[in-house]
C-alpha positions in Angstrom: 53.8 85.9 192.4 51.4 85.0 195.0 51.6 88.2 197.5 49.9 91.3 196.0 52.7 94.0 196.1 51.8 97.6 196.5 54.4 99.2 194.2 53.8 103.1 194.7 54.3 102.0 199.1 57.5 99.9 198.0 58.6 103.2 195.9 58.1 105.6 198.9 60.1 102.8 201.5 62.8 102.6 199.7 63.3 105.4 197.2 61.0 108.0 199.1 59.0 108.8 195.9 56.0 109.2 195.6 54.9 108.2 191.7 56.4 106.4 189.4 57.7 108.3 185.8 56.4 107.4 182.5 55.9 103.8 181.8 58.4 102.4 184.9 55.4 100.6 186.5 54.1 98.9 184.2 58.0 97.8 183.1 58.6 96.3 186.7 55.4 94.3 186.9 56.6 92.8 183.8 59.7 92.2 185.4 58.1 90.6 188.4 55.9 88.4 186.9 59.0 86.6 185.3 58.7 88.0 181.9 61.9 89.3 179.5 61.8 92.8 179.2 63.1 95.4 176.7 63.4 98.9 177.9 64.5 101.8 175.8 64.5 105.1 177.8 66.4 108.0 177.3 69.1 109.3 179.3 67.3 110.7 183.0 64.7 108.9 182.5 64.9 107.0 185.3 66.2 103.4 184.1 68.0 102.0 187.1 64.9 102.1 189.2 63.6 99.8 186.4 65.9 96.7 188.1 66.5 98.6 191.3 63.2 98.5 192.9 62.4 94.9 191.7 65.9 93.6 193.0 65.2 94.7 196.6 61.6 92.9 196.2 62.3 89.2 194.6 64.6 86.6 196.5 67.9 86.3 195.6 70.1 88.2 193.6 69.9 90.1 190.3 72.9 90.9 188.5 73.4 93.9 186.1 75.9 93.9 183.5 77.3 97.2 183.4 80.6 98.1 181.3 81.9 101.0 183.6 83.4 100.7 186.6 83.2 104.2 187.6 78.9 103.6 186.8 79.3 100.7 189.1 80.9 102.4 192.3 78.3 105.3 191.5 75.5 102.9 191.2 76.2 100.8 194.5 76.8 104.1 196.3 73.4 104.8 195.5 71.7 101.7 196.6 73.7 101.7 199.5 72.4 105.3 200.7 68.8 103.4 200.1 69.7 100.2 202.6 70.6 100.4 206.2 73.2 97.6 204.5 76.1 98.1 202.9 76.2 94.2 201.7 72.6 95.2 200.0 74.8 96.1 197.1 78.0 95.1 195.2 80.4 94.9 192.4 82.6 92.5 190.9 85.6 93.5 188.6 89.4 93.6 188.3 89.6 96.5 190.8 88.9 94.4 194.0 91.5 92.3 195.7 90.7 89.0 196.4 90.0 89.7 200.6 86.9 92.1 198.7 86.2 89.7 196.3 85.0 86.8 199.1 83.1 89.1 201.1 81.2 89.6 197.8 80.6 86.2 197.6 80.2 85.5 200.9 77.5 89.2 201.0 75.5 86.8 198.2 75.4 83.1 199.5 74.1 84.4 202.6 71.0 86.2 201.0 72.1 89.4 201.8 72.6 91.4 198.5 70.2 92.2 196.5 71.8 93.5 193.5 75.6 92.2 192.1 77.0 94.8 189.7 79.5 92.5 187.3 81.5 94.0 184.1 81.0 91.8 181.0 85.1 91.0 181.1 84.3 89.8 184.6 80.8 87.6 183.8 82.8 85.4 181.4 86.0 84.6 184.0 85.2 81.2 184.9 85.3 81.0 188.6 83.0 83.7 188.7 80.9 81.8 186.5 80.9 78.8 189.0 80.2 80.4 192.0 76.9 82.4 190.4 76.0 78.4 189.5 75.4 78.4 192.8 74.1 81.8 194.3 69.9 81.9 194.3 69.5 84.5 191.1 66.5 86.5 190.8 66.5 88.0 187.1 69.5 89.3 185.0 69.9 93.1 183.7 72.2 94.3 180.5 72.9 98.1 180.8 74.1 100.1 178.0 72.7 97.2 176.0 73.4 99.2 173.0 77.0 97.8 173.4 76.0 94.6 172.1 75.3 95.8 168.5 77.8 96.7 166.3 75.5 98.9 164.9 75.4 101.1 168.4 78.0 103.7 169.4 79.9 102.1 171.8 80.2 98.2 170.4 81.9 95.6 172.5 82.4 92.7 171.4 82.5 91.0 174.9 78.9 91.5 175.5 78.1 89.1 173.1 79.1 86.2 175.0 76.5 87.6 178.0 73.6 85.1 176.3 76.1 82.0 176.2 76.9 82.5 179.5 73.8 82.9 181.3 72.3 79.8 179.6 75.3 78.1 181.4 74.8 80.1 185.0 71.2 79.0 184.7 68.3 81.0 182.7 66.5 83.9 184.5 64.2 86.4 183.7 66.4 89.4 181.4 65.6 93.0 180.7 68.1 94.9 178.9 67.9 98.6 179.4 69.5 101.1 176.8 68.9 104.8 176.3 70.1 105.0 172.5 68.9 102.7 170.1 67.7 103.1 166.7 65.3 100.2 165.3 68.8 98.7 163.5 70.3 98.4 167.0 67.3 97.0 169.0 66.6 94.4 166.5 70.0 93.3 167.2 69.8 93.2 171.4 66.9 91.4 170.9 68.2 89.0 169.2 71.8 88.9 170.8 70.0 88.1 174.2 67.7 85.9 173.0 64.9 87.6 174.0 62.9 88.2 170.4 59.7 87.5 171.9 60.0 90.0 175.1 57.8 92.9 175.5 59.0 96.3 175.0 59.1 99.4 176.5 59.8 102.7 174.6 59.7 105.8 176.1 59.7 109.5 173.5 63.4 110.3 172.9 62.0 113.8 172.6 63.5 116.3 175.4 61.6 119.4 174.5 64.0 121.3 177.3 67.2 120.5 175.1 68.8 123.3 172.4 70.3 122.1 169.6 72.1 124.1 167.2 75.0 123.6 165.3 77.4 126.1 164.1 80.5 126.3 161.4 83.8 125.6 163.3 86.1 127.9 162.3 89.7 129.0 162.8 88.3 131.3 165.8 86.4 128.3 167.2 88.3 128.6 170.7 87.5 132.0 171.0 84.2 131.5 170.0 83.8 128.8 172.7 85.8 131.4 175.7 83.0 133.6 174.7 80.2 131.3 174.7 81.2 129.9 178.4 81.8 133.9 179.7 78.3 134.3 178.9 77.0 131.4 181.1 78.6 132.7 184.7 78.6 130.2 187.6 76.7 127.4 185.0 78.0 124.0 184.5 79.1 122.6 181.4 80.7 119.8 179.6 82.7 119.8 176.2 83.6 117.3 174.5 86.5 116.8 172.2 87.7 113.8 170.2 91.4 113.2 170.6 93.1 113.4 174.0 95.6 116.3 173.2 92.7 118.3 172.3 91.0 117.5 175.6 94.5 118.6 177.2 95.2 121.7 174.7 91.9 123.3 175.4 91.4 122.9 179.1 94.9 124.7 179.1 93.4 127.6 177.0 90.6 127.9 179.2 92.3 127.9 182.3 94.3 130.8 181.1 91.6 132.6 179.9 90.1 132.5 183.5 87.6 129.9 182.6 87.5 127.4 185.6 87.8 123.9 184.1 89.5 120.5 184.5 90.8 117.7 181.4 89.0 114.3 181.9 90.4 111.4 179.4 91.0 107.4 179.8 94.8 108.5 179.3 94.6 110.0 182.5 95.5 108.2 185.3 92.4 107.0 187.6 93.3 108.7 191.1 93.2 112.4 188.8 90.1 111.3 186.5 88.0 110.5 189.7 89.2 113.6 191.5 88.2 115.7 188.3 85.0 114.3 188.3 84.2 114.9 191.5 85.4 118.4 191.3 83.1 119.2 188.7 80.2 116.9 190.1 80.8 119.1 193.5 80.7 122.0 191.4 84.0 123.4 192.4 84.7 123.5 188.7 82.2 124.6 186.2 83.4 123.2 182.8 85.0 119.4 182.3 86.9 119.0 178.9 86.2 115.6 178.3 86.2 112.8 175.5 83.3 110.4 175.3 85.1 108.5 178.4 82.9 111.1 180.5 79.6 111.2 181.6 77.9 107.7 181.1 75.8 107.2 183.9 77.1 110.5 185.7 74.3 111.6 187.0 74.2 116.0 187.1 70.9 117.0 186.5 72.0 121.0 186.2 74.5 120.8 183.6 73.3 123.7 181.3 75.3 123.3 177.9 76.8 120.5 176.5 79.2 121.4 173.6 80.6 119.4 170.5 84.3 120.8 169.9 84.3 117.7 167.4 81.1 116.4 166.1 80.9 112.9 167.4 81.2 109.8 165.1 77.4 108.9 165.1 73.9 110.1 166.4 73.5 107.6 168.8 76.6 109.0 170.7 75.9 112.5 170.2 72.1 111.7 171.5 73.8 110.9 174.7 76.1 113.2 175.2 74.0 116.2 174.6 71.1 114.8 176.8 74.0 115.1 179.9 72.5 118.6 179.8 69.4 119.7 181.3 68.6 116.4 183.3 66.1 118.5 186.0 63.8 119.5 183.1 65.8 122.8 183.2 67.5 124.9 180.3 69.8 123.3 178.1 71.8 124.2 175.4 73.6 121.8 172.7 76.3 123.3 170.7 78.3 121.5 168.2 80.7 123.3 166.0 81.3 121.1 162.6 83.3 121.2 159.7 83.1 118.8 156.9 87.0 117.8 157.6 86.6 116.5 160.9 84.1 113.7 158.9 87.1 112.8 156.5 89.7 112.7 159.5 87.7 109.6 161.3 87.0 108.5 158.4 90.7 108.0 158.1 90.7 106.8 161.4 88.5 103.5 160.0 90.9 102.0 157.5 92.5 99.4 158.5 89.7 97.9 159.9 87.9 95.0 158.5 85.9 96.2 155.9 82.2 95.6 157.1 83.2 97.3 160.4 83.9 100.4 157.6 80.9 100.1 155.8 78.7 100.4 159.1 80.9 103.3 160.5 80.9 104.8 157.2 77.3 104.8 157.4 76.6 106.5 160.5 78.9 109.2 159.5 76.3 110.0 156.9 73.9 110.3 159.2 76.1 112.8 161.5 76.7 114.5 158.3 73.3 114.7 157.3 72.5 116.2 160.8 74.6 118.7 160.8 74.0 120.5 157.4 69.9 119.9 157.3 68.0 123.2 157.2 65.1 120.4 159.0 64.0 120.9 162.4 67.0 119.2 164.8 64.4 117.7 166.6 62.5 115.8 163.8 65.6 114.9 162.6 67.0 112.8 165.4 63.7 111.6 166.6 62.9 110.4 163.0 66.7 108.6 163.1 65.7 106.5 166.6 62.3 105.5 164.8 60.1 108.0 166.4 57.7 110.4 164.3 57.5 114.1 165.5 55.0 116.1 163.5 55.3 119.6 165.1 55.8 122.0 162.4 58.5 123.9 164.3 60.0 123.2 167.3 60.6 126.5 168.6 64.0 125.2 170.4 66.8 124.4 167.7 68.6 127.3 165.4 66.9 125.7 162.0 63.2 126.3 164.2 64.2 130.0 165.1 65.8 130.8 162.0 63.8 128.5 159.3 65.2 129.2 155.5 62.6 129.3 152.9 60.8 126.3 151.3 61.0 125.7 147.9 58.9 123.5 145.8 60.8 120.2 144.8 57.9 118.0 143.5 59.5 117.5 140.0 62.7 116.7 142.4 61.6 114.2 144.2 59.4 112.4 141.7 63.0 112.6 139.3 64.8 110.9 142.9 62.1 107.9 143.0 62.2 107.2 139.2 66.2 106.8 139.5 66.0 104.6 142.3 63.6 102.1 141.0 65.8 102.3 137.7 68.5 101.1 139.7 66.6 98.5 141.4 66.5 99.7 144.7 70.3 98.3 145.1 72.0 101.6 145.6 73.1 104.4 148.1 72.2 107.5 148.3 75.2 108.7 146.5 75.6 106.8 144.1 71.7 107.6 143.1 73.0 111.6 143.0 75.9 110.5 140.5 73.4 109.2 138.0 71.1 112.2 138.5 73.9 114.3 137.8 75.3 112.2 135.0 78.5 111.2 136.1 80.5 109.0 134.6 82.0 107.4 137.6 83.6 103.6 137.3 80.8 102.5 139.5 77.7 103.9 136.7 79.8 102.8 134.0 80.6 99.1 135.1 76.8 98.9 135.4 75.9 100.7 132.1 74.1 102.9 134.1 74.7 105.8 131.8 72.3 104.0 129.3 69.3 104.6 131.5 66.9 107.2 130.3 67.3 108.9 134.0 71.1 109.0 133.5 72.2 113.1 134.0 68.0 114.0 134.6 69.0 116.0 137.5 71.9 117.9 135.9 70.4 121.5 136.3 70.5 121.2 140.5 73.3 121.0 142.8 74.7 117.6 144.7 73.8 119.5 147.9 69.8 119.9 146.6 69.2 116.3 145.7 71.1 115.7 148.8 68.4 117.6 150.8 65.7 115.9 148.3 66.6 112.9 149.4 67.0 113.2 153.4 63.9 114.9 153.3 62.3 112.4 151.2 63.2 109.9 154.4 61.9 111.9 156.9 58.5 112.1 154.7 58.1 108.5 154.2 58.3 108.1 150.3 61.8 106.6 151.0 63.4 104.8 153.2 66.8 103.0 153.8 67.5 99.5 154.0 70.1 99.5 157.3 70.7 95.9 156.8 72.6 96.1 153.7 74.0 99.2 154.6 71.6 102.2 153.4 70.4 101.3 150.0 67.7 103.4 149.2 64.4 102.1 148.3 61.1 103.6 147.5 58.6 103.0 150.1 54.6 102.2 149.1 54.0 106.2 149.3 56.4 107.0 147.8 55.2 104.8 144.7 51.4 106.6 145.1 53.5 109.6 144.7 55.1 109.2 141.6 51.5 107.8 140.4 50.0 111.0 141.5 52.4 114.1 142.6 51.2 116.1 145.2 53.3 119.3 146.6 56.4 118.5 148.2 58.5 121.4 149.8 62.3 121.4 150.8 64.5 123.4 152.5 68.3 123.8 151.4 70.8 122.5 153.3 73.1 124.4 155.2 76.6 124.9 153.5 79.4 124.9 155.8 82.1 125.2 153.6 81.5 127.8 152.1 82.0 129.5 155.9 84.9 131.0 156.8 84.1 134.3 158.6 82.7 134.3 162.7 79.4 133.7 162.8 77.8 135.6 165.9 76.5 133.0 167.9 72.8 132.4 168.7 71.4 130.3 171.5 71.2 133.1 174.1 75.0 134.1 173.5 75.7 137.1 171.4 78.9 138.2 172.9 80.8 138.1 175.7 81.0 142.2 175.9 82.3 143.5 179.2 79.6 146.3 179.8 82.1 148.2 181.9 84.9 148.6 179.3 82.0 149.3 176.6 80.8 151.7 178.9 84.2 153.9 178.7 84.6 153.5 175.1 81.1 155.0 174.2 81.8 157.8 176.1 85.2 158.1 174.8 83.7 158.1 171.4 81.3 161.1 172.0 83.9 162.9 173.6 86.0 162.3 169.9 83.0 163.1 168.0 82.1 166.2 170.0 85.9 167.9 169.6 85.9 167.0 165.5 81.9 167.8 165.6 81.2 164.6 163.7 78.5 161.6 164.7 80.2 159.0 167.1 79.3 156.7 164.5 81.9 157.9 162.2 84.3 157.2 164.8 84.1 153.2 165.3 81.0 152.3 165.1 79.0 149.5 167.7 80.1 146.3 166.8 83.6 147.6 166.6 83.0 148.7 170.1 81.6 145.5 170.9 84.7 143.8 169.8 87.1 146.0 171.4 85.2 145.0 174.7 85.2 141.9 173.9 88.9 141.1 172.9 91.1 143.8 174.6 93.1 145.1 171.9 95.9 147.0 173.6 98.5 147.9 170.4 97.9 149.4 167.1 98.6 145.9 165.4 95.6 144.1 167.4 93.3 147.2 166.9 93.5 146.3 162.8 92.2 142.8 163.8 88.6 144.2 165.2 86.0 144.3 162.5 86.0 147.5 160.5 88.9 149.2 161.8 91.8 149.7 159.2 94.8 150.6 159.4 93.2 154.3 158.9 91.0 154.4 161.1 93.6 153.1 163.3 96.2 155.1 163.3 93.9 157.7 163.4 91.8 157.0 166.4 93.5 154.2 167.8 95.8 155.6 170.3 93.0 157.1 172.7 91.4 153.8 172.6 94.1 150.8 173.1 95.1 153.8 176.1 91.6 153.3 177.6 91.9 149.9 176.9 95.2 148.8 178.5 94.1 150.3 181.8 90.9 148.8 182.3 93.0 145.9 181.6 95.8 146.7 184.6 93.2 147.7 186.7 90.9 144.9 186.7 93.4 141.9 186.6 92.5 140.9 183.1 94.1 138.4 181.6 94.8 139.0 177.5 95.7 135.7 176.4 97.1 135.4 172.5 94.0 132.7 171.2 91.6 135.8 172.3 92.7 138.1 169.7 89.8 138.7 167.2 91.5 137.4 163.4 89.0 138.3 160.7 89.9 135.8 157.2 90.9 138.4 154.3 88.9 136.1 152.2 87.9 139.4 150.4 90.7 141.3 150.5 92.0 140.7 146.7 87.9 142.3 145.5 88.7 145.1 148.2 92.3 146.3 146.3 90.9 145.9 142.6 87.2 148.1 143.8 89.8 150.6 145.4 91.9 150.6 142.4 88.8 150.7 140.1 87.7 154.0 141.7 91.0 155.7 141.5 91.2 155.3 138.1 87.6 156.7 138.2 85.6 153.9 136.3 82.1 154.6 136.9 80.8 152.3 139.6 77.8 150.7 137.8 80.5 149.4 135.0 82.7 148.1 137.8 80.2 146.4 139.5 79.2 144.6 136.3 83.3 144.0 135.7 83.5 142.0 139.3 79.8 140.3 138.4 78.5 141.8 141.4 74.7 143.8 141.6 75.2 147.3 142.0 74.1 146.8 145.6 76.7 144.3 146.7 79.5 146.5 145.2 78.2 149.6 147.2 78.2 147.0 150.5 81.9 146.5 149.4 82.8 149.9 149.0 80.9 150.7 152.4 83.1 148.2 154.1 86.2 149.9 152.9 85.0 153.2 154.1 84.0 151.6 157.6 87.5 150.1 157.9 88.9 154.0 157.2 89.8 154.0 154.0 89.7 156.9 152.1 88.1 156.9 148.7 87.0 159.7 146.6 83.5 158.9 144.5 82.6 163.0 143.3 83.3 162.1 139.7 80.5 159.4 139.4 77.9 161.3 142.1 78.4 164.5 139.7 77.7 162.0 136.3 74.2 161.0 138.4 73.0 163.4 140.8 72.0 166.8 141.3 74.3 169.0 143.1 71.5 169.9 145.8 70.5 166.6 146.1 74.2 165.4 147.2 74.1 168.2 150.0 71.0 168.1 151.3 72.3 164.2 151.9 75.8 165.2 153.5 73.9 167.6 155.3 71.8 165.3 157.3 73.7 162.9 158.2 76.4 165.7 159.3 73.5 166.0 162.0 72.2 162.4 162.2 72.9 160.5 165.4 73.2 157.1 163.5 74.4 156.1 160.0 71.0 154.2 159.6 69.9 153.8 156.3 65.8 153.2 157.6 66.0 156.2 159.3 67.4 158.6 156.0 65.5 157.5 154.3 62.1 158.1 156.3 64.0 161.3 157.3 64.7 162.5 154.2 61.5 161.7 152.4 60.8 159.8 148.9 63.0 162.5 147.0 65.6 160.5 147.3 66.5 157.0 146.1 68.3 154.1 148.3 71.3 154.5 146.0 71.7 158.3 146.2 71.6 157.8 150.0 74.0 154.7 150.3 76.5 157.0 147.6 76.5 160.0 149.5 76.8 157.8 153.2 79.9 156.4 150.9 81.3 160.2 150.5 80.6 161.6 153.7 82.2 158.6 155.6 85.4 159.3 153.4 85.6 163.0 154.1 84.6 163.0 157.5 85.8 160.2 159.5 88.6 158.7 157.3 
């Protein structure tokens, strides 16, 4: 280019900003001096400005391959508001009629636009291919480039033909913009497009304003989500579900639980998608139920939680839907709720297919896996998966950060994980390595003779799920890595080699275990419980009131989180009361009336709605240890025998016994207190917690002074509970 251009004064005309972000500058001089570029910039980064700004400032035309049509209409919008024009700007695809379609052309042959939006289904129609022969083109852009690579979350096979077809329009100057791409993926643009040689631009995928957590989804996962969203009045949100019907089922059950949200789905039709859309993008709804169909290119910077009913089918996709939160550098929190089944169902989902297409989605549903039960910082996890090293030691803004599990050494592990892989050659996966360590005799080991090798069963005294975490850990460390190409064989990387020379220390943490799972989990994240302060309000002082007429502590009454609950869920019969957390059906029917009463007209008088998917269901997971510890202690067995009968520690029977006491069951423990203690000692006990104002343990025991063991306390808690409040 001849003219100088001042860029930052070109910025201000036509975008009225006054700097550049991160490396855009230095991408559009590359663009204007005629030069293939590769961007790669997460989501609000500011990518369309990449090919905006340099469209408006070349001759001719550029045209951007995009594969959305609602992104096009949004984009041209955009660059209409910019122009005085409206020809500045246009689209081609199936939805114009063919009066539209030659003002287009007519917009273009006469120099006016500046930028031609076209959908890849479009580019390769072949009078549209003529008439670009003869427009004046000033560079081509590929959006969502990631769609070239069926390696990427969103492949379509139609954007492989955009290289063949531009050598036949006539060859431009490309970039190719993408805001998920893991090395895999842009190896594969790059070479698609024929542009191997082109510099690139990377921006950090790191969004240090982002939450990430994931939680257990289990069968209270609505409720857990009602609760979630009550806590986040008048914020936007998005959730997204796999399947259709769930999108449907879920915006239903929010609705009626006074949540204000709309469905958004490509089975919708496209007059009530837009007009959902809109509604939530002019915030006169505050949640959209969507599938993946939602949100590329939509542009809401103050969407403040993005949530994962289902946990999406790879990290690429789940990268961009969870950075749709918390585009203006605000707060924003990523919830996904997992289960190992929902893995197995799309893995379902994939037969029938042909089988490399399998193998590769097979694949990145390890990786989601692995994401999801890692103890690892969230944030090294999927910054390590795009190719990007983060070496903070903790985060400080994901649930493994603010609640790290311990480390544990796993030297001996790993150097036991490198020796089996370079026994196998390097020509296995990661699972298959964990059979040998294990020493199974799988068809696979034993068609290879693998249970000859001297590292055959070596790691037989861990767990699948350690080596597991060995091995992803391993990754992220560097001593292995995984060959993408040929679908995630493991090899042994050159420090990983200096490590087994010479071991240094090498700590793990254990991966989460979601199976094992079944009860609520309070949620984290700024959202411990939807409690309406009012009603919790009336049922403390209700509780006093109880306490103060029988002269026992309002603990021994309900205690807090039962409260909690109860404000929290509504229970208005006897039946629903049994449901809240350590109430039984004791407890119930013996305090229960004055409460559902309370209960029911806070209800009436404040309009609010009960629906059925709100009641609180606890899992009697325990229920079977609960009747045999009861019937142990009727038949007075001394507690420390039946705790060694059930092959629990003494303390985790007494926890089991204090939960049946809680829940108002009456137990009688006097013949094993008088085998143990001293009569005194069991009064002064009962005494002071007749007086106490909490059942705290911390507190009796600084209270009552180093006379007394833990034990004593927690047995006499046991038999004062029973007498008193049950």
């Amino acid at each position: 280019m001849t003219k100088e251009i001042n860029l930052t004064e070109e910025l201000k005309k036509y975008f009225g900003f006054d700097t550049f972000k991160g490396n855009q500058k230095a991408i559009i001089e590359n663009l204007l001096a005629g030069k293939d570029t590769f961007v790669l910039m997460p989501t609000g980064g500011g990518k369309s400005l990449c090919y905006q700004l340099p469209s408006l400032l070349l001759d001719g035309t550029a045209v951007v391959i995009s594969p959305l049509i609602a992104l096009m209409k949004n984009q041209v919008d955009a660059m209409r508001n910019f122009s005085e024009e409206d020809g500045v700007a246009h689209f081609i695809n199936s939805s114009l009629n063919k009066s539209a379609i030659d003002q287009v052309k007519t917009d273009i042959l006469s120099g006016k636009t500046k930028l031609l939006y076209v959908a890849p289904e479009s580019l390769t129609k072949e009078e549209n291919i003529e008439f670009l022969k003869q427009a004046k083109i000033s560079f081509y852009a590929v959006d969502e480039a990631h769609c070239i690579s069926e390696w990427g979350h969103d492949f379509r096979p139609e954007y492989r033909r955009i290289r063949p077809i531009i050598n036949e329009i006539g060859s431009h100057p490309l970039i190719a913009l993408t805001a998920t791409a893991t090395p895999k993926v842009q190896h594969d643009i790059q070479k698609n497009l024929g542009m191997t040689d082109s510099a690139v631009f990377k921006s950090s995928f790191n969004r240090p304003n982002l939450y990430y957590e994931v939680r257990p989804k289990t069968q209270n996962v609505d409720k857990d989500i009602i609760r979630y969203i009550k806590n986040q009045p008048g914020k936007s949100g998005i959730i997204y579900c796999l399947s259709r019907k769930k999108v449907e089922e879920l915006a239903e059950t929010l609705k009626v639980n006074g949540i204000n949200a709309l469905p958004y789905h490509a089975g919708m039709d496209s007059a009530t998608r837009t007009q959902n859309q809109d509604a939530f993008l002019l915030e006169k709804v505050d949640v959209i139920v969507a599938t993946i169909a939602f949100g590329m290119g939509i542009d809401k910077p103050d969407v403040r939680y993005v949530i994962h009913y289902d946990i999406p089918k790879s990290l690429e996709g789940y990268y961009q839907e969870t950075g749709r939160a918390g585009r203006d550098g605000g707060e924003g929190q990523c919830i996904t709720f997992y289960m190992n089944k929902d893995l197995q169902k799309l893995e379902k989902f994939m037969q029938g297919k042909p089988i490399a297409e399998q193998e590769i989605g097979k694949q990145l549903l390890l990786e989601t896996a692995a994401y999801a039960e890692s103890s690892v910082c969230r944030r090294k996890l999927l910054l390590h998966y795009f190719g990007e090293e983060y070496n903070e030691e903790n985060c400080g803004n994901c649930d493994n950060c603010l609640n790290p599990k311990k480390q544990v050494e796993a030297q001996d592990l790993l150097c036991a994980v490198i020796e089996t892989v370079v026994a196998l050659k390097e020509k296995f996966k990661a699972d298959h390595v964990i059979d040998v360590l294990l020493g199974k005799e799988t068809t696979e080991v034993l068609s290879y003779h693998q249970d000859e090798l001297e590292v055959f069963g070596c790691g037989q005294g861990e767990e699948e799920k350690t080596w597991n975490a060995v091995i992803r850990q391993a990754l992220i460390a560097g001593y292995l890595d995984k060959d993408i190409e040929n679908y995630g064989l493991l090899k042994v990387t050159k420090a990983g080699l200096a490590f087994l020379k010479k071991p240094v220390s090498f700590k793990i943490v254990e991966d989460n275990d979601f199976e094992e799972i079944e009860e609520e989990v309070p949620m984290k994240g700024g959202a411990s419980c939807a409690v309406d302060p009012t009603l919790y309000s009336i049922l403390k002082d209700l509780r006093k009131k109880i306490a103060k007429k029988l002269e026992l502590p309002p603990y021994v009454i309900f205690q807090d989180p039962s409260l909690e609950a109860m404000a929290t869920t509504y229970p208005v019969t006897i039946e629903e009361l049994q449901n809240i957390p350590g109430v039984g059906a004791g407890k119930a029917k013996r305090y229960g009336e004055e409460f559902i009463k309370v209960i029911k007209i806070h209800c009436d008088e404040n309009e609010i709605e009960r629906p059925e998917d709100l009641r609180v269901r606890t899992v009697a997971n325990k229920s079977k240890l609960k009747v045999s510890i009861i019937q142990g202690i009727d038949r007075k067995i001394a507690l420390d025998e039946l705790a060694e009968s059930k092959g629990l520690e003494f303390s985790d029977l007494l926890d089991e016994v204090e939960a049946i006491v809680y829940s108002g069951t009456k137990i009688n423990i006097d013949y094993f207190l008088q085998e143990i203690m001293d009569e005194d000692h069991i009064e002064d006990i009962f005494e002071y917690f007749k007086e106490a104002d909490s059942d705290s343990l911390e507190d009796a025991i600084n209270e009552l002074g180093r006379d007394y063991t833990e034990e004593e306390i927690r047995l006499v808690r046991i038999k004062f509970l029973s007498e008193m409040g049950n």
